[in-house]
C-alpha positions as a Python dict, from the first residue, in 0.01 Angstrom:
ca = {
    (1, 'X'): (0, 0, 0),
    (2, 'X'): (-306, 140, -141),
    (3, 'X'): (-508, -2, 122),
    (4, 'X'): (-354, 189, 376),
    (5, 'X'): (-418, 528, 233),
    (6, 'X'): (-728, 736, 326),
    (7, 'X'): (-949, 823, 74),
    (8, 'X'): (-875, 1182, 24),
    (9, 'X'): (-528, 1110, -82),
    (10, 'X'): (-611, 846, -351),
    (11, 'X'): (-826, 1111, -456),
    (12, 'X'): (-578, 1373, -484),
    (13, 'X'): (-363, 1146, -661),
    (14, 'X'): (-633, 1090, -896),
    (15, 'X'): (-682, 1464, -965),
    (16, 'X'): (-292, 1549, -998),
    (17, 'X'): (-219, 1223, -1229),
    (18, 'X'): (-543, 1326, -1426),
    (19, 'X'): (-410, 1687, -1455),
    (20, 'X'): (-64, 1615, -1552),
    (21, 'X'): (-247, 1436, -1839),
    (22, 'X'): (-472, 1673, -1974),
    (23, 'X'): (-166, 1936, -1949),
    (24, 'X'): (58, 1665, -2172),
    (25, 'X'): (-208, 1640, -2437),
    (26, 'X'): (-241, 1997, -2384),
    (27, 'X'): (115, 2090, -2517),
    (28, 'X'): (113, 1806, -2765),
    (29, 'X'): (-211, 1916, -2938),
    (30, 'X'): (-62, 2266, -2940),
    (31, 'X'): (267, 2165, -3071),
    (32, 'X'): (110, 1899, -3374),
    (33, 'X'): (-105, 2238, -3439),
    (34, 'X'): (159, 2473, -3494),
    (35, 'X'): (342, 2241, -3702),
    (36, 'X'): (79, 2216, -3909),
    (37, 'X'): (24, 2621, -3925),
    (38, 'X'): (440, 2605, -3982),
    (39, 'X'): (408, 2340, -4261),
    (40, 'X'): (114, 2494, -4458),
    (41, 'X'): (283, 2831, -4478),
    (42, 'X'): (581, 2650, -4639),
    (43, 'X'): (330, 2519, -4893),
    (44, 'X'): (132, 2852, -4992),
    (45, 'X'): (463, 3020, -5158),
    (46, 'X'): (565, 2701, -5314),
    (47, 'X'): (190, 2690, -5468),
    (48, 'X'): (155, 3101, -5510),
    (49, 'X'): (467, 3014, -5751),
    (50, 'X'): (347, 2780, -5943),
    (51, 'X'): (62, 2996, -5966),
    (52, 'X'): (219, 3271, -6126),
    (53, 'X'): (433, 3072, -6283),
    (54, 'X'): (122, 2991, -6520),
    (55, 'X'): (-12, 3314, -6519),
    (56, 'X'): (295, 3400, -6752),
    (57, 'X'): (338, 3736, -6497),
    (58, 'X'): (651, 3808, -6702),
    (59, 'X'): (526, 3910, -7109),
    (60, 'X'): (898, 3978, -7207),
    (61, 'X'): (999, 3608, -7171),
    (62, 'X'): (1281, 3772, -6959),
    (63, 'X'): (1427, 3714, -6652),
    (64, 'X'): (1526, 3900, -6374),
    (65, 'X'): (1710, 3892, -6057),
    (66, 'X'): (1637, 4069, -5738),
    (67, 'X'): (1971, 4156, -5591),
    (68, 'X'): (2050, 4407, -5300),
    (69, 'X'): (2173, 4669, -5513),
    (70, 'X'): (1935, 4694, -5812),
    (71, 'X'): (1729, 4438, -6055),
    (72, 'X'): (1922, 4275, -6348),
    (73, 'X'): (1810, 4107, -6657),
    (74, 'X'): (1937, 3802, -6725),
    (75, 'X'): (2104, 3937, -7021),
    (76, 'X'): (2312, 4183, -6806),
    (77, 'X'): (2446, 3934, -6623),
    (78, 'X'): (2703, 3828, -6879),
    (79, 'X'): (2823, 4164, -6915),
    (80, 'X'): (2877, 4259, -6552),
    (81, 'X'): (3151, 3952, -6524),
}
């Protein structure tokens, strides 16, 4: 079959077949990449935590929770039940 195609077409066969594959490695290097960027931005709160977690950020030993209405101590939240 191949023998009874002109040159210029095996060559533009070549080209599109060679495209196609530099466009597939394309999107998967771009894809592997921003999994990476998603991945590593999961990590840096997870290790800014621990971070201040050792930092001792909080000199009252007390603890506090962020709610959408207004901050609470720990101890408050027995009393607001």
């Amino acid at each position: 079959m191949w023998k009874d195609k002109s040159p210029g077409v095996k060559i533009l066969w070549v080209w599109t077949i060679g495209t196609a594959a530099v466009l597939v490695a394309n999107v998967a290097t771009s894809r592997v990449r921003d999994m990476n960027k998603i991945l590593n931005a999961q990590d840096e709160p997870s290790s800014s935590l621990s971070a201040n977690d050792n930092n001792d950020n909080n000199p009252q030993g007390v603890d506090t929770i962020i709610t959408d209405d207004h901050v609470m101590d720990s101890s408050s939240l027995d009393t607001e039940k």
